[in-house]
PDB file of N, CA, C and O in Angstrom:
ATOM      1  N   UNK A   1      20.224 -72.710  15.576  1.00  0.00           N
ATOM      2  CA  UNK A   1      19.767 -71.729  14.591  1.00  0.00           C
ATOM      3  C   UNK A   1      18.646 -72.307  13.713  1.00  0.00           C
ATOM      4  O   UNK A   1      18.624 -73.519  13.495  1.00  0.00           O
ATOM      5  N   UNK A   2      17.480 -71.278  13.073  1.00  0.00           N
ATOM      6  CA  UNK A   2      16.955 -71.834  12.378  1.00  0.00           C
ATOM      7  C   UNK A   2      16.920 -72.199  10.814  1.00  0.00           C
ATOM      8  O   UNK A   2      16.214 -72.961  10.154  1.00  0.00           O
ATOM      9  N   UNK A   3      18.235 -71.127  10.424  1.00  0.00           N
ATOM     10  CA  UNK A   3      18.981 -71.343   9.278  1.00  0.00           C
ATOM     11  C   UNK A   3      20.466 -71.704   9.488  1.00  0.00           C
ATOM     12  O   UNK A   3      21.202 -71.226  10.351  1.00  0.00           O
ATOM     13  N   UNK A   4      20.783 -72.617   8.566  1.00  0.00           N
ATOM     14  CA  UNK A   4      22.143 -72.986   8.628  1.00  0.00           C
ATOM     15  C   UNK A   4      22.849 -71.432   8.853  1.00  0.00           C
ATOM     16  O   UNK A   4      22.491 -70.388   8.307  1.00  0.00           O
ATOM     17  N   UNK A   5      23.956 -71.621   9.825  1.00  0.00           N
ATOM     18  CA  UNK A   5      25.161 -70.662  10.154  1.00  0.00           C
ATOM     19  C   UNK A   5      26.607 -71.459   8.987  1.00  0.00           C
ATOM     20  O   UNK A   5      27.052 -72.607   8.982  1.00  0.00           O
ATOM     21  N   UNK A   6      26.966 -70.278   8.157  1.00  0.00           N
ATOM     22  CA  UNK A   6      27.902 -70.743   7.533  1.00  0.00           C
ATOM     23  C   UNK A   6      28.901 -69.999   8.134  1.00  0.00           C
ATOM     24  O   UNK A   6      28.743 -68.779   8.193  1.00  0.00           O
ATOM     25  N   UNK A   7      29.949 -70.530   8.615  1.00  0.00           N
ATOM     26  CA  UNK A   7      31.014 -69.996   9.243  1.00  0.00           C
ATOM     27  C   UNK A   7      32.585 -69.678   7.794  1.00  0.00           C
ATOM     28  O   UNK A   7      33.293 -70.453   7.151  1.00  0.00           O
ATOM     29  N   UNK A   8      32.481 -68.195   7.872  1.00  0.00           N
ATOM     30  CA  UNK A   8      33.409 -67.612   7.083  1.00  0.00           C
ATOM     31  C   UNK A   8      35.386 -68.176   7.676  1.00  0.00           C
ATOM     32  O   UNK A   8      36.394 -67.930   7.013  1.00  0.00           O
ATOM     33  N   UNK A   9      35.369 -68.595   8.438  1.00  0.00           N
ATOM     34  CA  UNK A   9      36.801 -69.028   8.473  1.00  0.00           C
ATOM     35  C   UNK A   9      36.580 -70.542   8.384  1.00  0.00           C
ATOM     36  O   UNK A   9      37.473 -71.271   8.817  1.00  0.00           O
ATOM     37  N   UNK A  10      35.485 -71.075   7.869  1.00  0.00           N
ATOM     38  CA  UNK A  10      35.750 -72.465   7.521  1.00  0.00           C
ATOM     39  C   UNK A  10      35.360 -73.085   5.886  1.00  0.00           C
ATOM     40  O   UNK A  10      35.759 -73.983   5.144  1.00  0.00           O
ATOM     41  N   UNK A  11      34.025 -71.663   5.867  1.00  0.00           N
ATOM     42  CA  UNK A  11      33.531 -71.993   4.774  1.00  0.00           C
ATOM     43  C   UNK A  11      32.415 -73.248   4.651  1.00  0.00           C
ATOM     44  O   UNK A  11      31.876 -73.684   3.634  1.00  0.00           O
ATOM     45  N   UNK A  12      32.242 -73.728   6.234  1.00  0.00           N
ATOM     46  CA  UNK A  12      31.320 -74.764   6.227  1.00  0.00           C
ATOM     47  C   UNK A  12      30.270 -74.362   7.105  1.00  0.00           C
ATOM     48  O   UNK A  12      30.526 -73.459   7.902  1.00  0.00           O
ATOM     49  N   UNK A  13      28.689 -75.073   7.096  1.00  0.00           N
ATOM     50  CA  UNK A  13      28.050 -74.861   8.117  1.00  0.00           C
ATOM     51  C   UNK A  13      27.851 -75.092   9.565  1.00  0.00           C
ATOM     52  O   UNK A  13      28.049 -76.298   9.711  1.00  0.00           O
ATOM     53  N   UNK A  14      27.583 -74.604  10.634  1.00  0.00           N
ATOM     54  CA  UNK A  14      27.881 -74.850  11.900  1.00  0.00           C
ATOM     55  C   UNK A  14      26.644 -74.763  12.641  1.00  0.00           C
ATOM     56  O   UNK A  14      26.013 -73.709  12.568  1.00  0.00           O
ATOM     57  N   UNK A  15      26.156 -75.824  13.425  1.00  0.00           N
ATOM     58  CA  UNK A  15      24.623 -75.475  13.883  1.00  0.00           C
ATOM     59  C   UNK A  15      24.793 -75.046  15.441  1.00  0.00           C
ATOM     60  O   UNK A  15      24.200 -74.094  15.949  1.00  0.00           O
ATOM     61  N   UNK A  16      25.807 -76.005  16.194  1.00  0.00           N
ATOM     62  CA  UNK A  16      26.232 -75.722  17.708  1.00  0.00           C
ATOM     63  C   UNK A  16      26.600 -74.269  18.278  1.00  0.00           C
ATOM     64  O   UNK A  16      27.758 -73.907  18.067  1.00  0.00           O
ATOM     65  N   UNK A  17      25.896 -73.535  18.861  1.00  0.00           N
ATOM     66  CA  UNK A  17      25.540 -72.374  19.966  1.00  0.00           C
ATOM     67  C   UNK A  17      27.182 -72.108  19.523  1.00  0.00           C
ATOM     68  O   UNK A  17      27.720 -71.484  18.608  1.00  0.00           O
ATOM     69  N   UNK A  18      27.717 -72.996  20.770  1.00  0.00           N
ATOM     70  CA  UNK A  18      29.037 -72.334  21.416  1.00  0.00           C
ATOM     71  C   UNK A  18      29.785 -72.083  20.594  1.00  0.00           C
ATOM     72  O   UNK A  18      30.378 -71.004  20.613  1.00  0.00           O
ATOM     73  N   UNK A  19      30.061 -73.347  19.254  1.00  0.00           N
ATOM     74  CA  UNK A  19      31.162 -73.421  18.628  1.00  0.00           C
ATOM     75  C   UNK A  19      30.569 -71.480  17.397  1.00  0.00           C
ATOM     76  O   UNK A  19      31.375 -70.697  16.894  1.00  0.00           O
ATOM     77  N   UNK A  20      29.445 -71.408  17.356  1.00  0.00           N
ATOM     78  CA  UNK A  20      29.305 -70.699  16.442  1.00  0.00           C
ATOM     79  C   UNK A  20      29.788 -69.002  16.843  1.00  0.00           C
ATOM     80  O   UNK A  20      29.984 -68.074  16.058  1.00  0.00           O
ATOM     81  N   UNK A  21      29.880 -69.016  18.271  1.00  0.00           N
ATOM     82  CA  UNK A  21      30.281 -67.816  19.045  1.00  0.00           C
ATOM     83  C   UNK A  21      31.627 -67.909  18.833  1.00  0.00           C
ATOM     84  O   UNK A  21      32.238 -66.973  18.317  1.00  0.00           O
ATOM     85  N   UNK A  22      32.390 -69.343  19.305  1.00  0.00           N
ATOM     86  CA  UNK A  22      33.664 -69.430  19.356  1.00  0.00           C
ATOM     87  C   UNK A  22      34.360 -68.519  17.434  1.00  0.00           C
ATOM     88  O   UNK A  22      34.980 -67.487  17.177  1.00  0.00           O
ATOM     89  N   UNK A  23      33.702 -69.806  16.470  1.00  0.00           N
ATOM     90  CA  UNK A  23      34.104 -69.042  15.170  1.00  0.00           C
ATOM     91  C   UNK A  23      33.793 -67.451  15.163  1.00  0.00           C
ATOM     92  O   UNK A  23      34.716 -66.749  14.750  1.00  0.00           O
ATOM     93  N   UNK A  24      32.912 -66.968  15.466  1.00  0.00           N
ATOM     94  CA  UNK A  24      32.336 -65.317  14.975  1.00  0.00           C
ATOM     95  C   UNK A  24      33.846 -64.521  16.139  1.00  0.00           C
ATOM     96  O   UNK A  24      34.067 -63.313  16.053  1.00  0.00           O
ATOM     97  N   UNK A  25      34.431 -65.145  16.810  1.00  0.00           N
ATOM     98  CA  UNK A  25      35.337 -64.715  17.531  1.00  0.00           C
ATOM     99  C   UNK A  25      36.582 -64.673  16.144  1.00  0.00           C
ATOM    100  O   UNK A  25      37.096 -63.684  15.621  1.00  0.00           O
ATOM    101  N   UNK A  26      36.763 -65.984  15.874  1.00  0.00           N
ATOM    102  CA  UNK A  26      37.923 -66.031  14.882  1.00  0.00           C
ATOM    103  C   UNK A  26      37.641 -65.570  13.804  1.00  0.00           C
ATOM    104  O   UNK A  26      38.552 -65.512  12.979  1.00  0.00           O
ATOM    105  N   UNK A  27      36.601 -65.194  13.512  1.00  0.00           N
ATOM    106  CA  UNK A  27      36.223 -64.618  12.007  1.00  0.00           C
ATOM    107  C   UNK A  27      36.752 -62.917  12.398  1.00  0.00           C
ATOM    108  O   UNK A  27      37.552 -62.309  11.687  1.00  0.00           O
ATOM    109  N   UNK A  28      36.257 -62.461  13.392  1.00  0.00           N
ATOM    110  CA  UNK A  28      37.091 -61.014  13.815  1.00  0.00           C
ATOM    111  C   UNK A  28      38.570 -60.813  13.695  1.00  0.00           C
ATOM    112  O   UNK A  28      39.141 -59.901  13.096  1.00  0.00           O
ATOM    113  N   UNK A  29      39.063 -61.737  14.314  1.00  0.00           N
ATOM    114  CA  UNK A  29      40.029 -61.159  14.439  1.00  0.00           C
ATOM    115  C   UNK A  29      41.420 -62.033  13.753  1.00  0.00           C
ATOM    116  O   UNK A  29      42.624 -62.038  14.010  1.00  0.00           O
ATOM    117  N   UNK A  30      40.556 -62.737  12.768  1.00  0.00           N
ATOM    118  CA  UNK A  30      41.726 -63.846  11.984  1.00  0.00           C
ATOM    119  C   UNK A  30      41.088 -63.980  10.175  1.00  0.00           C
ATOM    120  O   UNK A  30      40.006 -63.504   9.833  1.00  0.00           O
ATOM    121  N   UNK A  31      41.756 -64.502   9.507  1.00  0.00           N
ATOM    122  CA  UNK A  31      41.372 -64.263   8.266  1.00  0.00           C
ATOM    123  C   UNK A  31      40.164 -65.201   7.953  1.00  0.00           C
ATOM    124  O   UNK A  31      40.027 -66.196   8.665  1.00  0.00           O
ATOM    125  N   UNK A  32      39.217 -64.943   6.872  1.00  0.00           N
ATOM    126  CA  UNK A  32      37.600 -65.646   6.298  1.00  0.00           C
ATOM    127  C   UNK A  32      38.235 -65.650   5.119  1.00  0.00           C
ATOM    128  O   UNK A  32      39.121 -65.021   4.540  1.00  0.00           O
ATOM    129  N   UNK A  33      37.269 -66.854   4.883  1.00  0.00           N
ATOM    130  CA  UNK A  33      37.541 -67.627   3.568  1.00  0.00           C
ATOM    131  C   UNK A  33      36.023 -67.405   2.662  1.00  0.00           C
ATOM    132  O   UNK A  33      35.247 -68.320   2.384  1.00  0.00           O
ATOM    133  N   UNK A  34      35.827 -65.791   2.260  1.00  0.00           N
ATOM    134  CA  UNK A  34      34.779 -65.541   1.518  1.00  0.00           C
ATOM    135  C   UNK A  34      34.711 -66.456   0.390  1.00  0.00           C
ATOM    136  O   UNK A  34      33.660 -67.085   0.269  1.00  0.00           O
ATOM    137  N   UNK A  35      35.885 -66.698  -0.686  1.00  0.00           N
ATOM    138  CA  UNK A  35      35.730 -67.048  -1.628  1.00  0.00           C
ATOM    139  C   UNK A  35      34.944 -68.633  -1.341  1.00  0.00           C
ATOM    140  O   UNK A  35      34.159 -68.932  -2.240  1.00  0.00           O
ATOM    141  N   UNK A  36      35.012 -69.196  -0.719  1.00  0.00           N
ATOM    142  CA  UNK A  36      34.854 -70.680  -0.286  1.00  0.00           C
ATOM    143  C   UNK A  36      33.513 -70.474   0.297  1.00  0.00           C
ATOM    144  O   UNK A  36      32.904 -71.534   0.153  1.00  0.00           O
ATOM    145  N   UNK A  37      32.857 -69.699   0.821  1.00  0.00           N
ATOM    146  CA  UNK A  37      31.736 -69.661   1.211  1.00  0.00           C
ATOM    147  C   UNK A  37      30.744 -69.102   0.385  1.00  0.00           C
ATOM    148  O   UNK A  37      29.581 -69.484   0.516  1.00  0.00           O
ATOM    149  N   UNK A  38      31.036 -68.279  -0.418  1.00  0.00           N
ATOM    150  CA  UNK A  38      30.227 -67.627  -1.700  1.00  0.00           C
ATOM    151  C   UNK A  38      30.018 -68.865  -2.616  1.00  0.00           C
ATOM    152  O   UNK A  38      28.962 -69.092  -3.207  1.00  0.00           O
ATOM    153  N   UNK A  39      31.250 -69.726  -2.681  1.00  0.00           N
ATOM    154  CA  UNK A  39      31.467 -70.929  -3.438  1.00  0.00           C
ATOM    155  C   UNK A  39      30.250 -71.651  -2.900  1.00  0.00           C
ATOM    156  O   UNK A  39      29.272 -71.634  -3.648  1.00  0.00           O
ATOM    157  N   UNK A  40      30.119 -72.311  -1.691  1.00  0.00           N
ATOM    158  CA  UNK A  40      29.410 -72.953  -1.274  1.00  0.00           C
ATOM    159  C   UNK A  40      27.664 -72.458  -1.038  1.00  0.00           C
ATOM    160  O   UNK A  40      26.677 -73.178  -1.184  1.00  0.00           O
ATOM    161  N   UNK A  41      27.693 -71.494  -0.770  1.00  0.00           N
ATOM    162  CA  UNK A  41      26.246 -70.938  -1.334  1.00  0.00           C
ATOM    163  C   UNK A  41      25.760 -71.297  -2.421  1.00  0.00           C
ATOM    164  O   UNK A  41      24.582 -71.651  -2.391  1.00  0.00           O
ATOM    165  N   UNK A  42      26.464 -71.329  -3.693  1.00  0.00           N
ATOM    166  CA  UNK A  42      25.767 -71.707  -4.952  1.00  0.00           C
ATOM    167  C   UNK A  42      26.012 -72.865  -5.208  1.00  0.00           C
ATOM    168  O   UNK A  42      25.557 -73.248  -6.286  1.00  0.00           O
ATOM    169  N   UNK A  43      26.828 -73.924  -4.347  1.00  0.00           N
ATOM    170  CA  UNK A  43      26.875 -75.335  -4.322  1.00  0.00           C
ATOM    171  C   UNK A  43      25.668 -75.960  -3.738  1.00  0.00           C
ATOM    172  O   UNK A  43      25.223 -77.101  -3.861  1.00  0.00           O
ATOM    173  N   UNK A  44      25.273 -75.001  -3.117  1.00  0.00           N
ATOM    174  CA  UNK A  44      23.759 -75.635  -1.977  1.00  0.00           C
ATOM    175  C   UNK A  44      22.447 -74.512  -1.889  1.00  0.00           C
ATOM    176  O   UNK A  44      21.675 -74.230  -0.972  1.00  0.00           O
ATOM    177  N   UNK A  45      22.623 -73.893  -3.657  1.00  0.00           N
ATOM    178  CA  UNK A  45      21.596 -73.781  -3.725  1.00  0.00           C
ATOM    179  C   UNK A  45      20.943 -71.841  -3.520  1.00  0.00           C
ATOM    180  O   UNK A  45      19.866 -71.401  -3.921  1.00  0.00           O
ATOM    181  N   UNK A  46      21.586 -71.396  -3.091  1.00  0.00           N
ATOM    182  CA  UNK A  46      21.362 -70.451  -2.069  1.00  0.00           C
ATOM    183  C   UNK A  46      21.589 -68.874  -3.039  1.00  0.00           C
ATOM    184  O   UNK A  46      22.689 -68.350  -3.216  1.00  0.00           O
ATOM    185  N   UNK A  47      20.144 -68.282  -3.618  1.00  0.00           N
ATOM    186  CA  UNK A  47      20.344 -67.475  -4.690  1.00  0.00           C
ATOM    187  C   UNK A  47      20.599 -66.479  -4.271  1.00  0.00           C
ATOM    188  O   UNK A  47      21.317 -65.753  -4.959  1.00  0.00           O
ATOM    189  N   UNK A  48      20.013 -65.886  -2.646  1.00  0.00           N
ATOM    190  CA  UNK A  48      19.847 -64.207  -2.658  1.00  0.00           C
ATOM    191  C   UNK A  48      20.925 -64.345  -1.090  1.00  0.00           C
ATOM    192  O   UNK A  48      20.722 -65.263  -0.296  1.00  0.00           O
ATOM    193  N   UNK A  49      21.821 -63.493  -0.901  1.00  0.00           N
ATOM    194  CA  UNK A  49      22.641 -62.762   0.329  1.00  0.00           C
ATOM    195  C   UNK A  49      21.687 -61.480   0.626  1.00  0.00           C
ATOM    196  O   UNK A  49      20.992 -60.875  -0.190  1.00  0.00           O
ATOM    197  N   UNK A  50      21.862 -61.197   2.197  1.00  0.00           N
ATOM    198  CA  UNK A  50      21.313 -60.056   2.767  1.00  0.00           C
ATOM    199  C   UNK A  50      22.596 -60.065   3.480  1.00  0.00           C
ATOM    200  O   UNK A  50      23.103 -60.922   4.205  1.00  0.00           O
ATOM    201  N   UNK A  51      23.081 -58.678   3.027  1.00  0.00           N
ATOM    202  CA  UNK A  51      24.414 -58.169   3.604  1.00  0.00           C
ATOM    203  C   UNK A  51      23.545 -56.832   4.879  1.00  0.00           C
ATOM    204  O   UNK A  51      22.846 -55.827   4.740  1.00  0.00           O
ATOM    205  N   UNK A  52      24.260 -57.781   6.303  1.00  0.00           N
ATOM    206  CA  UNK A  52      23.647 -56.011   6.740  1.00  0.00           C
ATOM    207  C   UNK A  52      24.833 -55.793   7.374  1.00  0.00           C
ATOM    208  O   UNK A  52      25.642 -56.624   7.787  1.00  0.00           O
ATOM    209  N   UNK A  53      24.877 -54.276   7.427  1.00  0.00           N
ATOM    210  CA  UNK A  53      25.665 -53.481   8.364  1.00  0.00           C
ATOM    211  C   UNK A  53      25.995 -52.224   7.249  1.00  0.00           C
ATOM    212  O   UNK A  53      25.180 -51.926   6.376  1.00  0.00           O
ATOM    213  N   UNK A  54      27.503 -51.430   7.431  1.00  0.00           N
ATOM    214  CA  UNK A  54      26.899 -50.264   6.442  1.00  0.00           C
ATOM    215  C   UNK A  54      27.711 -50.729   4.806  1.00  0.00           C
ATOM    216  O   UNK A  54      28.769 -51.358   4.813  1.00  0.00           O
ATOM    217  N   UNK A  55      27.371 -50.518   4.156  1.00  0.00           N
ATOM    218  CA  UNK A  55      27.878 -50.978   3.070  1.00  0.00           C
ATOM    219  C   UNK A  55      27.711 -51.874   1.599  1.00  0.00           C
ATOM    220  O   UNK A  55      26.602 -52.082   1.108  1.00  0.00           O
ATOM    221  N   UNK A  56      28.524 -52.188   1.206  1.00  0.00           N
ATOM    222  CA  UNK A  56      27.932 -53.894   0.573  1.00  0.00           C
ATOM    223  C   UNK A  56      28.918 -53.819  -0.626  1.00  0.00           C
ATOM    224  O   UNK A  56      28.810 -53.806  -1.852  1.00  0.00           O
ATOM    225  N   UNK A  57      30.287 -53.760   0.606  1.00  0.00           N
ATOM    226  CA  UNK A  57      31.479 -54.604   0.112  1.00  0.00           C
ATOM    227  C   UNK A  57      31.179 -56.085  -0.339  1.00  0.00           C
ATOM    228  O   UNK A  57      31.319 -56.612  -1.443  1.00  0.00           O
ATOM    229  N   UNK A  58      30.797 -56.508   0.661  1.00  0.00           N
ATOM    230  CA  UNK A  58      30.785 -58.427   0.393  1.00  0.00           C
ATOM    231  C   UNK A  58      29.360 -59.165  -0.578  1.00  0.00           C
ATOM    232  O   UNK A  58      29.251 -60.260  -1.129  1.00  0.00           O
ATOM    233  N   UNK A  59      28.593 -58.211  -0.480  1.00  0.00           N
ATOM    234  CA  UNK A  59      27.400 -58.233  -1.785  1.00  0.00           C
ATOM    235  C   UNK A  59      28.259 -58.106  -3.061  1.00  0.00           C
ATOM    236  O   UNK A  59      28.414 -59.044  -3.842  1.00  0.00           O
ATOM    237  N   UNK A  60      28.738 -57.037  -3.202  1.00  0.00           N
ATOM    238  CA  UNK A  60      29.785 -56.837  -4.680  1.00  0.00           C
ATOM    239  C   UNK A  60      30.431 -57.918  -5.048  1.00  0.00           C
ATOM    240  O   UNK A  60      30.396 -58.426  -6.169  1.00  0.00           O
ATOM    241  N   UNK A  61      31.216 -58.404  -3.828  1.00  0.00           N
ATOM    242  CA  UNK A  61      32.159 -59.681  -4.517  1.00  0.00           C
ATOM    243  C   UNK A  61      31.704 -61.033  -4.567  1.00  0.00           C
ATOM    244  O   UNK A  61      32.327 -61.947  -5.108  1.00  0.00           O
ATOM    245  N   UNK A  62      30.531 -61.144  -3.953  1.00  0.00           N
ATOM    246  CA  UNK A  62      29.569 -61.878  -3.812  1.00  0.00           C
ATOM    247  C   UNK A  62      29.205 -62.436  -5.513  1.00  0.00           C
ATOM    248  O   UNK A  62      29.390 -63.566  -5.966  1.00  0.00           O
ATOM    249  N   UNK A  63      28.706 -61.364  -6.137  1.00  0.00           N
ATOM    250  CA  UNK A  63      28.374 -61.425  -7.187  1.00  0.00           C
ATOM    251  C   UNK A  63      29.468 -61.441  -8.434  1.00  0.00           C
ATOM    252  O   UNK A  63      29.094 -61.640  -9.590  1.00  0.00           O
ATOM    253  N   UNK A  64      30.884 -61.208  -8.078  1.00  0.00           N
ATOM    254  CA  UNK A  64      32.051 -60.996  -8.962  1.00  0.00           C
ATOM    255  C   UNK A  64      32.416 -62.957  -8.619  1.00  0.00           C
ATOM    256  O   UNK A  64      33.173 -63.662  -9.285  1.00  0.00           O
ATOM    257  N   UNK A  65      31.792 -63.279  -7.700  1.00  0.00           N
ATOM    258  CA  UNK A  65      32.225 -65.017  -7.174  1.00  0.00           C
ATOM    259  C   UNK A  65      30.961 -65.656  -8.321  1.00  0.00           C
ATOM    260  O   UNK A  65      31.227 -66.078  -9.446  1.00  0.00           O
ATOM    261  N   UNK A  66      30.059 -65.618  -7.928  1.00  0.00           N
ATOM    262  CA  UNK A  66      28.829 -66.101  -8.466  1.00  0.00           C
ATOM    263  C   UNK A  66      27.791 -65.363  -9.122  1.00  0.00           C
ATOM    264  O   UNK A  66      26.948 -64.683  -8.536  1.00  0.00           O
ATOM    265  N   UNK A  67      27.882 -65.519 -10.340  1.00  0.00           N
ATOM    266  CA  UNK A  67      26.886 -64.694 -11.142  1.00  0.00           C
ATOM    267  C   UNK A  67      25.594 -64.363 -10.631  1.00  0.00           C
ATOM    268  O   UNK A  67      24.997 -63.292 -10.523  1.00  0.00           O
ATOM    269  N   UNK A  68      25.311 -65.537 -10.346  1.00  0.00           N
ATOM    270  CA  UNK A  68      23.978 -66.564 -10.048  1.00  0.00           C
ATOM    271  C   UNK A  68      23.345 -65.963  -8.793  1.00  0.00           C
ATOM    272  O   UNK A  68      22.136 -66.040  -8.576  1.00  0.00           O
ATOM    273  N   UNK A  69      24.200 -65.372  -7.991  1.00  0.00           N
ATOM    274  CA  UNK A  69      24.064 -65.227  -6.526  1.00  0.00           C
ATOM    275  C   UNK A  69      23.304 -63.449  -6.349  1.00  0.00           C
ATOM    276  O   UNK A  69      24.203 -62.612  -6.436  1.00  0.00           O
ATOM    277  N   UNK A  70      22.259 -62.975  -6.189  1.00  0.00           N
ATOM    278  CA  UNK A  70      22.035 -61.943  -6.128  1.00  0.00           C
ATOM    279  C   UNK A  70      22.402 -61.079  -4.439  1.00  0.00           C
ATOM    280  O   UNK A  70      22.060 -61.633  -3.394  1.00  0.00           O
ATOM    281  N   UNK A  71      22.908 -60.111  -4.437  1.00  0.00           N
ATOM    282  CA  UNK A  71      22.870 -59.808  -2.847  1.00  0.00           C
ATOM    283  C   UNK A  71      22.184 -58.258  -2.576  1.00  0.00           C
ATOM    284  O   UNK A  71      22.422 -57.219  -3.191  1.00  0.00           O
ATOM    285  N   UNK A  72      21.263 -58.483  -1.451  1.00  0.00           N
ATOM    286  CA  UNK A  72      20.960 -57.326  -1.334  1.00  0.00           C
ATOM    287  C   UNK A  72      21.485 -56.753   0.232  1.00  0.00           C
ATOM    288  O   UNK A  72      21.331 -57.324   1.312  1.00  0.00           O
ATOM    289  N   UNK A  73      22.351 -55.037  -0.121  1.00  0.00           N
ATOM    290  CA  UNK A  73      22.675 -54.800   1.275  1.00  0.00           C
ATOM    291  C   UNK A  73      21.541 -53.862   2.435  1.00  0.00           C
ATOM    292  O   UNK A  73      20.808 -52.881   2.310  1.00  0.00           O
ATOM    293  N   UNK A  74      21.854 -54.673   3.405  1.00  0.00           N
ATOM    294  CA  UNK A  74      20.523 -54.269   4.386  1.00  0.00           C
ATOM    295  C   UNK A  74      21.332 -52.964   5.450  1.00  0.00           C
ATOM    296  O   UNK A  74      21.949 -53.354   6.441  1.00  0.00           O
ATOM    297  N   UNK A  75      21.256 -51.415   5.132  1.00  0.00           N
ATOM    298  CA  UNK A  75      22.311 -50.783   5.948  1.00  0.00           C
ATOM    299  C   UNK A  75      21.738 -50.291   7.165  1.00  0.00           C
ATOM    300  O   UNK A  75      22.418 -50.172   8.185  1.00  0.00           O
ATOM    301  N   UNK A  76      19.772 -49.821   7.074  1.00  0.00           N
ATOM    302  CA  UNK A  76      19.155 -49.552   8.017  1.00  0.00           C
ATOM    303  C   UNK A  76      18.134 -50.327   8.581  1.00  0.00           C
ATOM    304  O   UNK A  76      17.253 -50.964   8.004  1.00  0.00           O
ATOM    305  N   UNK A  77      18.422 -50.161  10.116  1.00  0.00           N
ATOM    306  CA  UNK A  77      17.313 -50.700  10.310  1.00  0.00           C
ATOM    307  C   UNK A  77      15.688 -51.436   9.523  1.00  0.00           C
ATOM    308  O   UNK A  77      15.010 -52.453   9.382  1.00  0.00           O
ATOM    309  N   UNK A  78      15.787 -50.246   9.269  1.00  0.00           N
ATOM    310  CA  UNK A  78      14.017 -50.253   8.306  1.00  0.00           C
ATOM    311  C   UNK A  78      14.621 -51.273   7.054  1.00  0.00           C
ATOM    312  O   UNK A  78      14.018 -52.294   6.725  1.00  0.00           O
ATOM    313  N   UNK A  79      15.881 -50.840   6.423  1.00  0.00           N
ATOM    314  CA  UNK A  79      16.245 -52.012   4.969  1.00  0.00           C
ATOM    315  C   UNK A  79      15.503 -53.034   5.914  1.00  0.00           C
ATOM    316  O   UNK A  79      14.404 -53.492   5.603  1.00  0.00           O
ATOM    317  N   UNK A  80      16.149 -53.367   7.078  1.00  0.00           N
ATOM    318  CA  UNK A  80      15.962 -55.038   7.850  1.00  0.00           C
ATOM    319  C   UNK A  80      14.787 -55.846   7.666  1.00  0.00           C
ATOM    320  O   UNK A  80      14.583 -56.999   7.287  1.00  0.00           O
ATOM    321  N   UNK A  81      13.660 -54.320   8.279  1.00  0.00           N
ATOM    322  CA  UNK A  81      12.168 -54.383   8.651  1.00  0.00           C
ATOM    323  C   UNK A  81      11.467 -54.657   6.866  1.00  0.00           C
ATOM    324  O   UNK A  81      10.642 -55.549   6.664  1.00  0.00           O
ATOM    325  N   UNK A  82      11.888 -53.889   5.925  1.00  0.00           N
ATOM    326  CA  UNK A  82      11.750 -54.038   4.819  1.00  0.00           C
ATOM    327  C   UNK A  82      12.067 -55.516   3.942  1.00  0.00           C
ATOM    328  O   UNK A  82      11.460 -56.032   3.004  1.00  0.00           O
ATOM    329  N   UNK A  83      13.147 -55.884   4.605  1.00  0.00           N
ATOM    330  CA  UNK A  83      13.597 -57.498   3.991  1.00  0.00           C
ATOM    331  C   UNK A  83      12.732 -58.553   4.280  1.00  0.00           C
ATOM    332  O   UNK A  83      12.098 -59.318   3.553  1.00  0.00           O
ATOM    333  N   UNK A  84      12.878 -58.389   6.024  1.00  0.00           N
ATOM    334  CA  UNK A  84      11.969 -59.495   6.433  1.00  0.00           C
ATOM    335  C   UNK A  84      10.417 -59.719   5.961  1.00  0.00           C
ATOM    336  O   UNK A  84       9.915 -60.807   5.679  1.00  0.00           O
ATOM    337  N   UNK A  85       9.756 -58.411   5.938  1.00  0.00           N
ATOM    338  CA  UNK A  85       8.405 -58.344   5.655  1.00  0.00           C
ATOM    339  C   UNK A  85       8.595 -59.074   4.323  1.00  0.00           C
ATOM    340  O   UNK A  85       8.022 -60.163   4.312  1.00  0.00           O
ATOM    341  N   UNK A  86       9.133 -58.818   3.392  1.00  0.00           N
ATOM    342  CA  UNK A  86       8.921 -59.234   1.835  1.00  0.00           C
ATOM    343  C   UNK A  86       9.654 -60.969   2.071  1.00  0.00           C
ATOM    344  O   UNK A  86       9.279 -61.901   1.361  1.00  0.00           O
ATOM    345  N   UNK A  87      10.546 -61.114   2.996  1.00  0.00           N
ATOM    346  CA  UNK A  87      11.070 -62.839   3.346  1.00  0.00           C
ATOM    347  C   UNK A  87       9.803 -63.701   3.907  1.00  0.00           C
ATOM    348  O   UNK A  87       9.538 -64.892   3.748  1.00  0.00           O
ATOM    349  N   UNK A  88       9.059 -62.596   4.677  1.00  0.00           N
ATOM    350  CA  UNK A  88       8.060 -63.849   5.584  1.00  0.00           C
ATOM    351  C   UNK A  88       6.699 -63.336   5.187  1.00  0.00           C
ATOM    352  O   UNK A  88       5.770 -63.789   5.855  1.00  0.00           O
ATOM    353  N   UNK A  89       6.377 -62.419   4.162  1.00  0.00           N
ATOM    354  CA  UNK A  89       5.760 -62.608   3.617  1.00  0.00           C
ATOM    355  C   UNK A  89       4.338 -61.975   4.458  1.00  0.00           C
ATOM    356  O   UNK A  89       3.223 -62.075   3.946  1.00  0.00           O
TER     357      UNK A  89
END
């Protein structure tokens, strides 16, 4: 990856292909450790979340974890096309 993968059932980062498929398996269908990873975002720095899919459950608590932590949720496509353009500038 070209950004660290933080894996929600460990709460740590994971750079290896397989193992990162293997976790996104256990993150489905076994419990994530949001609080520990929201934690660790603002331990290493990390001000803005892009939540995509529909919603922005985990943006909300995101910010109820870390003040500090802004999240924006990405629900359409275009949000996506809209993020990236303003990320890469």
């Amino acid at each position: 990856p070209v950004v660290p993968v933080i894996a929600n059932v460990r709460a740590t980062p994971v750079s290896d292909a397989n193992e990162i498929a293997t976790l996104l398996v256990a993150q489905v269908t076994g419990q994530v450790r949001w609080r520990e990873t929201v934690e660790w975002f603002g331990a290493n720095g990390v001000t803005t979340l892009y939540e995509i899919g529909s919603g922005k459950v985990l943006t909300g608590l995101a910010r109820r974890i870390d003040k500090n932590i802004s999240g924006i949720a990405l629900n359409t496509p275009a949000d996506i096309d809209a993020a990236l353009a303003a990320i890469l500038g």
